[in-house]
BALUM-29450 format. One record per residue (C-alpha): x, y, z. Coordinates in steps of 0.001 Angstrom, whole numbers, m for minus. Layout:
BEGIN
<u:X v:Y w:Z> $
...
//
This chain:
BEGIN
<u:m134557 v:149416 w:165454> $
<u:m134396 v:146503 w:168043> $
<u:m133635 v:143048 w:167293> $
<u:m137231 v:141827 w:166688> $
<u:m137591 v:144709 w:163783> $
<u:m133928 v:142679 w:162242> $
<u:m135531 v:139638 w:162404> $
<u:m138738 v:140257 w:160994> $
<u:m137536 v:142379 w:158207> $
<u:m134846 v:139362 w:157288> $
<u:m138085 v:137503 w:156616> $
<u:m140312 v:140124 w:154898> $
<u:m136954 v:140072 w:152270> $
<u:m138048 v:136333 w:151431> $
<u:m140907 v:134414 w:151902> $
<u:m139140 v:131385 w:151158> $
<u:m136840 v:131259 w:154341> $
<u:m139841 v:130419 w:156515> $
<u:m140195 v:126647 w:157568> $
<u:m136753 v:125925 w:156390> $
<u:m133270 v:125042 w:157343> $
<u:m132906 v:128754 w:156714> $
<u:m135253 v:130006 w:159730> $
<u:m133843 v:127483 w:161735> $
<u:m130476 v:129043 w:161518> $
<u:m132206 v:132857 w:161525> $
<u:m133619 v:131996 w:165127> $
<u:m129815 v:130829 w:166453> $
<u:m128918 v:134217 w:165449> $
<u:m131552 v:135260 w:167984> $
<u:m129587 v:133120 w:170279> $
<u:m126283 v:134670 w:169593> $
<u:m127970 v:137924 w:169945> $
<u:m128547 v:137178 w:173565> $
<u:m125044 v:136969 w:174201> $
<u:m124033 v:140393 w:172435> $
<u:m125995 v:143452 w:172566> $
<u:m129059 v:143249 w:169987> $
<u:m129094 v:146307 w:169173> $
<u:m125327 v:146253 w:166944> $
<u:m126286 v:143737 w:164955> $
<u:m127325 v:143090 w:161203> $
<u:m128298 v:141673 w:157859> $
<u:m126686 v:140894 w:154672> $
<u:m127503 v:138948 w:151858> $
<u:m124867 v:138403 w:149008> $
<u:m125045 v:137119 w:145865> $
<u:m121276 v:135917 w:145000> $
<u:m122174 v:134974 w:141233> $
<u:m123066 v:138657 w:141093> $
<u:m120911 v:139784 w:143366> $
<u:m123494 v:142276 w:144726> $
<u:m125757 v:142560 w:147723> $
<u:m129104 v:141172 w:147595> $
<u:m130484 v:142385 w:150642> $
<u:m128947 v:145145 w:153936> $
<u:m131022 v:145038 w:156981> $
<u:m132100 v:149096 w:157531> $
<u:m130357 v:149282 w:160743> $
<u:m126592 v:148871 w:158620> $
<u:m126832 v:152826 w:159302> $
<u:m127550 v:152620 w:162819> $
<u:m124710 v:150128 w:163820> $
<u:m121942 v:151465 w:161354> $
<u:m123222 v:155056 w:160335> $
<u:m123535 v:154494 w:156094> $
<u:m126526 v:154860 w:154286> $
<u:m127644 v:151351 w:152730> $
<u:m127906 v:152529 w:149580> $
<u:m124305 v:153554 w:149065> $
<u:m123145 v:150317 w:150573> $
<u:m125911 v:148604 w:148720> $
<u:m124675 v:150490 w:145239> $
<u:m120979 v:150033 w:146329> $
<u:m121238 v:146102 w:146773> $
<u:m118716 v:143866 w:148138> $
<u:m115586 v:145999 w:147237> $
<u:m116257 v:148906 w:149314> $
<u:m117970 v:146788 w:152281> $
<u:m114148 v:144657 w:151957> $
<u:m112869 v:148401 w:151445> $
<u:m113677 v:148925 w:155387> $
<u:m111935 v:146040 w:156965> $
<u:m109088 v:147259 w:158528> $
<u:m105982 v:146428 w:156459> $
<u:m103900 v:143876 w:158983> $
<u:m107218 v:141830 w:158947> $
<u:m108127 v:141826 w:155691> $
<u:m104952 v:139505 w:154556> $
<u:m105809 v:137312 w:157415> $
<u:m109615 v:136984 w:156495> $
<u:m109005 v:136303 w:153017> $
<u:m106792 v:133440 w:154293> $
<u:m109817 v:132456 w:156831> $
<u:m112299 v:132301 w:153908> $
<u:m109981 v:130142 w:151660> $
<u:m109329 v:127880 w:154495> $
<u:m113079 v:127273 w:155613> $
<u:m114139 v:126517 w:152208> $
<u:m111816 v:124540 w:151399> $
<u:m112043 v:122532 w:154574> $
<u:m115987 v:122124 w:153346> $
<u:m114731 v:120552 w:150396> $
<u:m112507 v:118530 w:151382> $
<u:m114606 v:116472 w:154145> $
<u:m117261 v:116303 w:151796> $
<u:m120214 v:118161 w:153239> $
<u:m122924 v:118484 w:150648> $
<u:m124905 v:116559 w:152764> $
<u:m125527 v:118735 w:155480> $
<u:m124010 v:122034 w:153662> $
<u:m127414 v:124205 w:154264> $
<u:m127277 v:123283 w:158056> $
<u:m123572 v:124447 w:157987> $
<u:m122435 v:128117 w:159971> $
<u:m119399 v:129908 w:158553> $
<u:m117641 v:132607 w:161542> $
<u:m114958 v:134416 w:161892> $
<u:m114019 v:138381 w:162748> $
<u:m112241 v:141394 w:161473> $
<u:m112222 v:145059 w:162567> $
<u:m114491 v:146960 w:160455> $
<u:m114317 v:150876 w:160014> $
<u:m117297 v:152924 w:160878> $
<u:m118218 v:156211 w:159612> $
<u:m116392 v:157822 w:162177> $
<u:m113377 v:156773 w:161041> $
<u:m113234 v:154174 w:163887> $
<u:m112530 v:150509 w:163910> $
<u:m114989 v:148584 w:165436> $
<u:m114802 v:144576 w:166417> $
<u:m117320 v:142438 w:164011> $
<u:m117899 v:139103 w:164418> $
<u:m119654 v:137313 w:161440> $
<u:m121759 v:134297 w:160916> $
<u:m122269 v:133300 w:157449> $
<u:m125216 v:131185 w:156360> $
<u:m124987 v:129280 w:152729> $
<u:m128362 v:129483 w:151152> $
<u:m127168 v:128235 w:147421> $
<u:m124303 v:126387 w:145997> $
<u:m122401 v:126914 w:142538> $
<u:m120861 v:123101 w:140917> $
<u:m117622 v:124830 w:142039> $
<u:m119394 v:123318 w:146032> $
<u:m118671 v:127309 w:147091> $
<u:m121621 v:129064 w:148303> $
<u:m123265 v:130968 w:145730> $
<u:m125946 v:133272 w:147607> $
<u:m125523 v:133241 w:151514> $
<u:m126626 v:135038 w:154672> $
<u:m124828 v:136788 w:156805> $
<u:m125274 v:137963 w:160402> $
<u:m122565 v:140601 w:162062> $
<u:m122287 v:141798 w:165356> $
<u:m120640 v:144528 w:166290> $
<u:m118958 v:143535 w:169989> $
<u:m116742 v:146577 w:171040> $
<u:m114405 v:149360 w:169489> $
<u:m110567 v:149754 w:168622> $
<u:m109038 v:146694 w:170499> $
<u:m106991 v:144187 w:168668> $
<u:m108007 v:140212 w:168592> $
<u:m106877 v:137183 w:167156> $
<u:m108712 v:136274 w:164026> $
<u:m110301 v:133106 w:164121> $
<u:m112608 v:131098 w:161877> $
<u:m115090 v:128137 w:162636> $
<u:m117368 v:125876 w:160716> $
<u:m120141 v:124810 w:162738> $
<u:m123306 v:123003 w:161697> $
<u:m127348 v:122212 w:163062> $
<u:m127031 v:118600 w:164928> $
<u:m131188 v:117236 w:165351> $
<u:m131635 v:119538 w:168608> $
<u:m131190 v:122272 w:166660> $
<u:m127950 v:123141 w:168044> $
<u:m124711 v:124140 w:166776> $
<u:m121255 v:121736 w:166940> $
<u:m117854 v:123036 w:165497> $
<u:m116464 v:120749 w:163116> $
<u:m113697 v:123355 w:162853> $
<u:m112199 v:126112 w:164767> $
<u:m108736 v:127808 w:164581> $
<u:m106684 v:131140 w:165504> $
<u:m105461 v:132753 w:162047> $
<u:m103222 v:135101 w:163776> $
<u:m101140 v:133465 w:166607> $
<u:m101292 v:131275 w:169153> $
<u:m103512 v:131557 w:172711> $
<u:m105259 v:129731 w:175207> $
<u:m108244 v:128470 w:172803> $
<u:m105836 v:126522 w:171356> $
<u:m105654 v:123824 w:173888> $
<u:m109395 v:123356 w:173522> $
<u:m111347 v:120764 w:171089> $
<u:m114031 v:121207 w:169100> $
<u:m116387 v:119226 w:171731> $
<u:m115135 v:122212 w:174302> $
<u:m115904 v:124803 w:172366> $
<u:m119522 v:123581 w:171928> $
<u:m119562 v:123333 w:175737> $
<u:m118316 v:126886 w:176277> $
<u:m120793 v:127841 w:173814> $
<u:m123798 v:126607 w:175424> $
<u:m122542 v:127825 w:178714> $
<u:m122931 v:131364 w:177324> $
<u:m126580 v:130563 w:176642> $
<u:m126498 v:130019 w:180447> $
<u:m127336 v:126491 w:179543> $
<u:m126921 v:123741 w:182460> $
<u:m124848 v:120644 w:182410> $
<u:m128274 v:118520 w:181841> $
<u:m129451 v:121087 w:179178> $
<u:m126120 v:120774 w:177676> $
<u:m126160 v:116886 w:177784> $
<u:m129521 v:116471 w:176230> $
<u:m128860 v:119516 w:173275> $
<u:m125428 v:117844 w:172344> $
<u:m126504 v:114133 w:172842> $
<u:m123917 v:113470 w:175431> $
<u:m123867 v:112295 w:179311> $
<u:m124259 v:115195 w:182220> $
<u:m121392 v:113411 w:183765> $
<u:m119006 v:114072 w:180225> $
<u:m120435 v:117431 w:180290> $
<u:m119241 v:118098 w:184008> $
<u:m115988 v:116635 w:182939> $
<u:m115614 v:118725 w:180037> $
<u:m116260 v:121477 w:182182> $
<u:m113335 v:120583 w:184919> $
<u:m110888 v:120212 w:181926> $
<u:m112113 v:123713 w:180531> $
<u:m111225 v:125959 w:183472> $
<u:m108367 v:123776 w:184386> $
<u:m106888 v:124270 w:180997> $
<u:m107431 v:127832 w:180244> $
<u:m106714 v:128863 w:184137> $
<u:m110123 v:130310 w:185089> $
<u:m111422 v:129838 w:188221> $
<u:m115178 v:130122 w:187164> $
<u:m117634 v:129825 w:184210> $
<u:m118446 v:133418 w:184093> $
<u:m114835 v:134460 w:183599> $
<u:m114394 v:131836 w:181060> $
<u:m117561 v:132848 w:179284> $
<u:m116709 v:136499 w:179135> $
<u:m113221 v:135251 w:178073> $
<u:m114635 v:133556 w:175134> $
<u:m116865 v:136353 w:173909> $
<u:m114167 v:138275 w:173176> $
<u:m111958 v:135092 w:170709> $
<u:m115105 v:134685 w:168855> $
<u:m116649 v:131610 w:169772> $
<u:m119918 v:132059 w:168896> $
//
């Protein structure tokens, strides 16, 4: 099943997602998809009231090797089951942390427009660990201000080697583009440390082979900050070009 099967099926599973903030964030995932191979990625919907899945794109099988219906049936616990056992205590801590960082700043007003990410190692049926990276979509909040039904989008990048964890809220500015509010490495320090948030979005749209007037106009900034930003980038993280930065970045989850 390619990409444009995932996509379409995400909508046949709710009519309402069309012409919202919802299908807005849906075709970014298309976006991200450009950057990682289509073809490992899927579809989850979870309900956290009912702590069950709602929804598990048919290609769950293809990229990880279970049958949907036994995740479906098994919920949450056996899909949390999976992630290997150093992450999961991280994660946990990632999840806290984001959520609480929405609440804290206040965010109901642009909550639906807001991108949970983060990534763990996830075992496949094989009995291998694979490298996920997952983007998390609120569709419905509880009065608690903690998502209550959200989407999620997970990419599977590579197999068996060990990153740092990190987690970043990010959220739709009026191009339809995403900024990070918040980024930071869970698990120790490294060179996407020394970045800030407004780097990150540059590295970001760099991936999307974006150019520095592209860039300028999408994040409502000058081409000349944007060329700065880029000469502080490389010289900060040592990299001599954009493409080794870029391929740097896919692997610390910035996208």
């Amino acid at each position: 099943m390619d990409s444009f099967d995932i996509y379409k099926e995400i909508f046949y599973s709710n009519k309402d997602f069309g012409g919202t903030v919802i299908e807005k964030h849906i075709n970014k995932y298309q976006e991200i998809d450009n950057i990682y191979p289509s073809d490992n990625s899927f579809f989850i919907i979870i309900n956290t009231n009912k702590f069950k899945y709602e929804f598990i794109s048919k290609n769950f099988k293809q990229v990880l090797g279970y049958d949907v219906k036994t995740i479906k049936n098994g919920g949450p616990n056996l899909f949390i089951s999976l992630i290997h056992p150093e992450d999961l205590r991280v994660w946990l801590n990632v999840v806290s942390e984001l959520f609480n960082f929405e609440i804290k700043k206040e965010l109901t007003n642009i909550n639906k427009k807001l991108l949970y990410s983060y990534n763990f190692r996830l075992l496949n049926s094989l009995k291998k660990y694979l490298n996920v990276i997952a983007h998390l979509t609120p569709i419905e909040y509880g009065n608690d201000g903690k998502p209550v039904i959200a989407i999620s989008h997970y990419t599977v990048i590579d197999e068996g080697k060990e990153y740092p964890i990190t987690g970043s809220i990010k959220f739709l500015n009026d191009n339809d583009v995403y900024e990070t509010l918040y980024y930071k490495n869970f698990s120790h320090d490294n060179l996407t440390s020394k970045l800030t948030k407004r780097e990150i979005d540059i590295i970001q749209e760099l991936a999307l082979n974006k150019s520095s007037k592209e860039i300028a106009r999408r994040l409502f900034i000058s081409q000349h900050t944007v060329d700065q930003h880029r000469r502080n980038i490389l010289k900060k993280l040592d990299f001599k070009s954009t493409g080794e930065l870029v391929q740097y970045c896919k692997t610390n989850n910035f996208f």
